[in-house]
C-alpha positions as CSV (number, residue, x, y, z in Angstrom):
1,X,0.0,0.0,0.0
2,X,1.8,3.0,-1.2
3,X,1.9,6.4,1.1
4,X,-0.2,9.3,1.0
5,X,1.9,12.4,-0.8
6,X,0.1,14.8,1.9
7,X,1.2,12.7,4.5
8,X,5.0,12.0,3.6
9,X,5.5,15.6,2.6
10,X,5.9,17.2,6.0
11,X,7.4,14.1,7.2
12,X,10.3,14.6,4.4
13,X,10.5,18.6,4.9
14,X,11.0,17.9,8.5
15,X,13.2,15.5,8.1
16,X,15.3,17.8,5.6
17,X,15.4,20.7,8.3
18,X,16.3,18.2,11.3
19,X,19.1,17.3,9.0
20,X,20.2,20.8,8.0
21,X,20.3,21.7,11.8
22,X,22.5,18.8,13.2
23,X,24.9,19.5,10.4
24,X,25.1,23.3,10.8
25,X,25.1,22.6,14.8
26,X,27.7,19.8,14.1
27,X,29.9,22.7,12.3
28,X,29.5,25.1,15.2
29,X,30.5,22.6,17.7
30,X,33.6,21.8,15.6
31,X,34.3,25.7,15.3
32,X,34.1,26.4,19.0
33,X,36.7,23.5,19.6
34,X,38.9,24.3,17.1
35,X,38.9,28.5,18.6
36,X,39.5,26.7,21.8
37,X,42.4,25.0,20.7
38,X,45.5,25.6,22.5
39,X,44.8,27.4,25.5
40,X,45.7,24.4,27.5
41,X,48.4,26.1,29.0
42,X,46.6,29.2,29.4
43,X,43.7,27.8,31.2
44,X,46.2,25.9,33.6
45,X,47.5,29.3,34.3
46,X,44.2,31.0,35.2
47,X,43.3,28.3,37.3
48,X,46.9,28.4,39.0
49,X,46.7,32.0,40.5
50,X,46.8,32.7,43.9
51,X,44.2,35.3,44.3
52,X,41.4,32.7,43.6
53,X,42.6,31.0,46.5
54,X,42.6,34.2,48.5
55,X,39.8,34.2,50.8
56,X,38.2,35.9,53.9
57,X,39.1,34.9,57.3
58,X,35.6,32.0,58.2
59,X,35.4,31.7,54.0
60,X,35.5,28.4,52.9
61,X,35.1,26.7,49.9
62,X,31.3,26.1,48.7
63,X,29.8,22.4,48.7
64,X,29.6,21.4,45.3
65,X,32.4,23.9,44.1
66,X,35.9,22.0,45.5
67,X,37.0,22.1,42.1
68,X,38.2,25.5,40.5
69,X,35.3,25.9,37.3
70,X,37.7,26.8,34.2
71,X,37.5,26.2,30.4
72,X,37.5,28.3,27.7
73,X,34.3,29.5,25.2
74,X,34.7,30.7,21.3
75,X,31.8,33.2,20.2
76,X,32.1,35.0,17.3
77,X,35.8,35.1,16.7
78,X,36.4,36.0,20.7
79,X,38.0,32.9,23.0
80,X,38.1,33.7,26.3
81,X,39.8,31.3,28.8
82,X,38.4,31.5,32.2
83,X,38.1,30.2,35.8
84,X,36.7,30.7,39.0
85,X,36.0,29.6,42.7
86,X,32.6,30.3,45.0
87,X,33.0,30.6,48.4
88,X,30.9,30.4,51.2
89,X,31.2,33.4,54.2
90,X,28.6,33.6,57.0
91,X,30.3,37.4,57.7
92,X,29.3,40.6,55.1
93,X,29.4,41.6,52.1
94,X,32.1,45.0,53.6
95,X,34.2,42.2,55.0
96,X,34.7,40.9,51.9
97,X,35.3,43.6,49.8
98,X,37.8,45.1,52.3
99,X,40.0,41.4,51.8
100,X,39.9,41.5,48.3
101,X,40.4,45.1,48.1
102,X,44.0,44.6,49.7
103,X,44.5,41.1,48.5
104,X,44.2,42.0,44.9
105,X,46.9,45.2,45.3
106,X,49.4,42.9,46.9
107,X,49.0,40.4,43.8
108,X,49.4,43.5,41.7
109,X,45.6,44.0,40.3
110,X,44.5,47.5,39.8
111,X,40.3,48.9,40.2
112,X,39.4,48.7,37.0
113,X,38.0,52.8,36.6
114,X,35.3,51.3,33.7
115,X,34.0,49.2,36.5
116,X,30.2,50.3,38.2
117,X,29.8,51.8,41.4
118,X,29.7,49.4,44.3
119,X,31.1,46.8,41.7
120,X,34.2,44.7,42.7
121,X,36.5,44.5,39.7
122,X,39.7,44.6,38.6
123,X,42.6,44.0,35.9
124,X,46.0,43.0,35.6
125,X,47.8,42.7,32.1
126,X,45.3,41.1,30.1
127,X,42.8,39.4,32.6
128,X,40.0,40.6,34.9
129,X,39.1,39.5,38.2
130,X,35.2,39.9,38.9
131,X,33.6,39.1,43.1
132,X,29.9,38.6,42.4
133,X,28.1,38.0,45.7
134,X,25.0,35.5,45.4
135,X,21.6,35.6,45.4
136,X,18.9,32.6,45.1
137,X,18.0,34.5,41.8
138,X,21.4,34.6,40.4
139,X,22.2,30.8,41.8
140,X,18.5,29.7,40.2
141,X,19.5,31.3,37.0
142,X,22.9,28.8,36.9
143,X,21.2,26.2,37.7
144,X,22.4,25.9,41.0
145,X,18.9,25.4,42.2
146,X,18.0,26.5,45.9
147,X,21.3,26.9,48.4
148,X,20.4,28.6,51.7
149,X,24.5,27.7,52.6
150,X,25.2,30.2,49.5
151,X,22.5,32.8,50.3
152,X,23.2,33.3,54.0
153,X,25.8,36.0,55.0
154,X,28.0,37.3,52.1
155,X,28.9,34.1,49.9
156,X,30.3,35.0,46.6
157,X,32.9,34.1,43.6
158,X,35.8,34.9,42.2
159,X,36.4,34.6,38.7
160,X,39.6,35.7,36.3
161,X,38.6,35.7,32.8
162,X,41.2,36.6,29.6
163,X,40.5,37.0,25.8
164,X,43.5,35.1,23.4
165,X,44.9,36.4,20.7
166,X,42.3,38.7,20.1
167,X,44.1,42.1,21.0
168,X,41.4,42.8,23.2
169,X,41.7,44.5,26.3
170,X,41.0,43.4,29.8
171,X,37.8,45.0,31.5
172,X,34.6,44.9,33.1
């Protein structure tokens, strides 16, 4: 019994488009790798600097987070090589900018003068050190689902981010 044309139509477009889609995405993936290529090193770097390590007096590493989070990401010509550690700190949110506001000049960071009002960042040759202090909304939107250990008192991360090869300058 031979198949209705109406019916095999759609069936054939969709798969067309399906097909068109995993190749394209197939091509993207392969891109983003390729950009990512050779940081190795770099990455290995970021993750090896003391200030993510630096930390508050009662801070202590966040359950969940022992590891430092690095890794690199390709978008539109840019690679950036990254990482980062969040801490938890059942003291404020002034302790911890005062620590990291005399940490980071005794690693040799400078304010970066682009950076917001109230806004905790900073540069040093080519990289950028960012603290963000959580929220339930901003761990929610990570995926990081509901952490009252995390959203207690002033927990926060630390992250160092750095563009390759791209002539682009460090900043907030």
């Amino acid at each position: 019994m031979p198949l209705q044309t109406g019916t095999t139509r759609p069936i054939s477009l969709l798969l067309a488009t399906a097909l068109a889609a995993a190749t394209l995405t197939g091509c993207a993936l392969l891109e983003l790798a390729r950009n990512c290529e050779g940081t190795d090193d770099r990455i290995k770097e970021m993750v090896a600097l003391d200030i993510l390590n630096s930390r508050p007096d009662g801070a202590t590493i966040a359950r969940g987070f022992e590891e430092v989070d690095a890794g690199c990401w390709a978008d539109s010509g840019d690679v950036v090589v990254y990482a980062g550690r969040t801490y938890a700190f059942p003291g404020t949110q002034a302790e911890v900018t005062e620590h990291y506001r005399a940490a980071t000049v005794r690693d040799g960071w400078n304010p970066d003068p682009e950076a917001l009002p109230g806004e905790l960042c900073f540069t040093k040759e080519d990289m950028a050190l960012r603290i963000v202090f959580l929220t339930a909304e901003r761990l929610a939107e990570d995926g990081h689902g509901s952490r009252p250990d995390l959203t207690t008192g002033a927990s926060y991360s630390v992250s160092t981010d750095s563009y390759v090869n791209s002539g682009t300058e460090a900043g907030c």
